[in-house]
N, C-alpha and C positions, 0 to 999 in steps of 0.2 A: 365559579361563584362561591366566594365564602358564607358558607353556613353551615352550622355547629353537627352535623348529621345525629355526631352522638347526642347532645344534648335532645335532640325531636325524637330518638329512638326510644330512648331514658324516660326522665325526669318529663319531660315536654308532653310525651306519648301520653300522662294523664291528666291533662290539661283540659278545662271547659272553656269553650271560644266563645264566644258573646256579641261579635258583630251583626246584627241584623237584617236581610234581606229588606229593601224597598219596597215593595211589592208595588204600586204606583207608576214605578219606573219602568217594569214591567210589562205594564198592563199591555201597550199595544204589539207586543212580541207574540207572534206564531207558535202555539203550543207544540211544535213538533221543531221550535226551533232548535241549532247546533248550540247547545252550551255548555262551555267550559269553566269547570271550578278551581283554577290553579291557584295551588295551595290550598285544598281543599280540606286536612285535615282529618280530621271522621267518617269526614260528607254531612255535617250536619246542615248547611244551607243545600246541597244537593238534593236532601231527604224532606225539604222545607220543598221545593221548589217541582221535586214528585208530586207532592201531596196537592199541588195546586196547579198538580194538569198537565206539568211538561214531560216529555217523554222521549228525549234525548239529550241525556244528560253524560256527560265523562267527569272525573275528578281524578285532580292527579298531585302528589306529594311528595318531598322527599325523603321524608320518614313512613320507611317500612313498616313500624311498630303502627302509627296512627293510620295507615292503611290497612293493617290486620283489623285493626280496632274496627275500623269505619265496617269491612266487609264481614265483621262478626256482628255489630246492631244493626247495619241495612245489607242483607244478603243482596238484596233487588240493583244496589249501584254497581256503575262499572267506576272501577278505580283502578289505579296503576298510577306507580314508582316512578318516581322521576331520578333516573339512574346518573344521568350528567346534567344538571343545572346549571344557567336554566335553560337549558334547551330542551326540550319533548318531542322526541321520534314522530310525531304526528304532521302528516300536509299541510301544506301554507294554506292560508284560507280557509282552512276547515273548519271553524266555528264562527258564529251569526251574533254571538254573546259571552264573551269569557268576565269572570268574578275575580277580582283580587282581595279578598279579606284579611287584612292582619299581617300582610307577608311581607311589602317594603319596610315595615319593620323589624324582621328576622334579618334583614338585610343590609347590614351596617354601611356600607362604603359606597359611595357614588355611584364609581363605574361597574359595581353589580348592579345594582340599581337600574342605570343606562342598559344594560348587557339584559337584564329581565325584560326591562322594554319593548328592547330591540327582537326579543323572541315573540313577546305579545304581539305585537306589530305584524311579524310575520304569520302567525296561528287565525290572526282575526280577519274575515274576509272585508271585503272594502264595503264602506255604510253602517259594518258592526258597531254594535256596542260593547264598552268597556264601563264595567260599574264597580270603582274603588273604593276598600275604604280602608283607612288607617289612623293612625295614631297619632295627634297632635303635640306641641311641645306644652308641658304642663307648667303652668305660675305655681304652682306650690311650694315650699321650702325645700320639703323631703328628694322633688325631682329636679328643683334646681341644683341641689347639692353634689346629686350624683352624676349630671351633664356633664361631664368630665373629658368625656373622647373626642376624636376627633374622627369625623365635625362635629360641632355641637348637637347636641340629642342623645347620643353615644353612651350607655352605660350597660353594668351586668347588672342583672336582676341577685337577690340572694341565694336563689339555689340555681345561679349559674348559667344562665343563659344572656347573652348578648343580644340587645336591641338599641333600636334606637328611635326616638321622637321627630318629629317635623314639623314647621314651617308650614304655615296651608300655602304659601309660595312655593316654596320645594314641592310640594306632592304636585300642586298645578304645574309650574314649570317643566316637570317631568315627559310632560302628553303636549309638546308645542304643537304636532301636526293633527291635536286631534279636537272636534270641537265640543267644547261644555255645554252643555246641552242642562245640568243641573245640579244643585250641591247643596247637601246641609251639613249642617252643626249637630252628631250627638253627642249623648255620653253615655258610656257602653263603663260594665267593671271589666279590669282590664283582667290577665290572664291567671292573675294571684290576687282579683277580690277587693283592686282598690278602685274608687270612681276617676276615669279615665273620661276626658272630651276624646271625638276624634272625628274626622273629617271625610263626607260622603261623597264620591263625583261621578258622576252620569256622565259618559264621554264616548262622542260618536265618531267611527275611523271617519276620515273624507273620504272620498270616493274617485 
């Protein structure tokens, strides 16, 4: 899966995340349920989601550097490297709730996209829930300017990192076997501080 390692090691490593936990969406989950934070980060939704009771929590990253980061402000997480992405040395089924915040847009190109999926799919046990959220394609001048890649969405940031915007089609499209269960509309600032819409989906495996 293409993603910039250096860049998450680097420059990315001091980065403040901004997407929000539901809490609502939540609400009828088993506080001892299995959940997984991939693309976790810090662990700051992790360290969110301690605080309100759960107690089996993993987080897992590709970036080493924001993994030191994360076990240096929350000693208490378990976190661990995602050494080949995106796959995670962890048993199929092994989580009741995995997070995706921010991360189909570190992930420029379809078929990683598809290829993340396909590991989510496998990690999440059947009836799980999956709770997305990502980045929308922005009306503004400045991001339609820079839409350039391919596919459209597709651009570098100024100090360097590769992302990409979405389609609230694309990001649904994405989960065909899985069912929506719930979806809002925020806006979050994006990872350098500009107002950013972006798109929340509640999404239950079948069974």
């Amino acid at each position: 899966m293409a993603i910039d390692r250096r860049y998450w090691n680097t420059t990315g490593a001091a980065k403040t995340f901004t997407h929000p936990v539901h809490r609502e969406w939540l609400a009828g989950v088993d506080r001892d349920a299995r959940i997984l934070d991939y693309g976790c980060g810090y662990g700051r939704t992790m360290a969110e989601l301690a605080d309100h009771g759960f107690t089996d929590l993993t987080g897992a990253d590709i970036s080493a550097a924001l993994i030191a980061r994360g076990r240096d402000q929350h000693p208490g997480l378990r976190l661990t490297v995602i050494e080949y992405p995106p796959v995670l040395g962890l048993p199929a089924a092994g989580f009741d709730v995995i997070l995706l915040f921010a991360v189909l847009t570190c992930v420029p190109a379809d078929a990683d996209q598809r290829a993340l999926v396909t590991e989510l799919d496998r990690l999440l046990a059947p009836g799980g829930l999956l709770c997305v959220s990502d980045v929308l394609l922005q009306p503004d001048e400045r991001n339609r300017r820079r839409y350039t890649g391919d596919p459209y969405g597709v651009f570098t940031t100024g100090d360097g990192a590769t992302c990409r915007h979405h389609s609230a089609g694309h990001l649904r499209g994405l989960f065909p076997e899985y069912d929506l269960e719930a979806e809002r509309h925020i806006a979050v600032p994006s990872m350098n501080g500009h107002p950013t819409g972006a798109l929340q989906l509640l999404l239950r495996k079948q069974w």
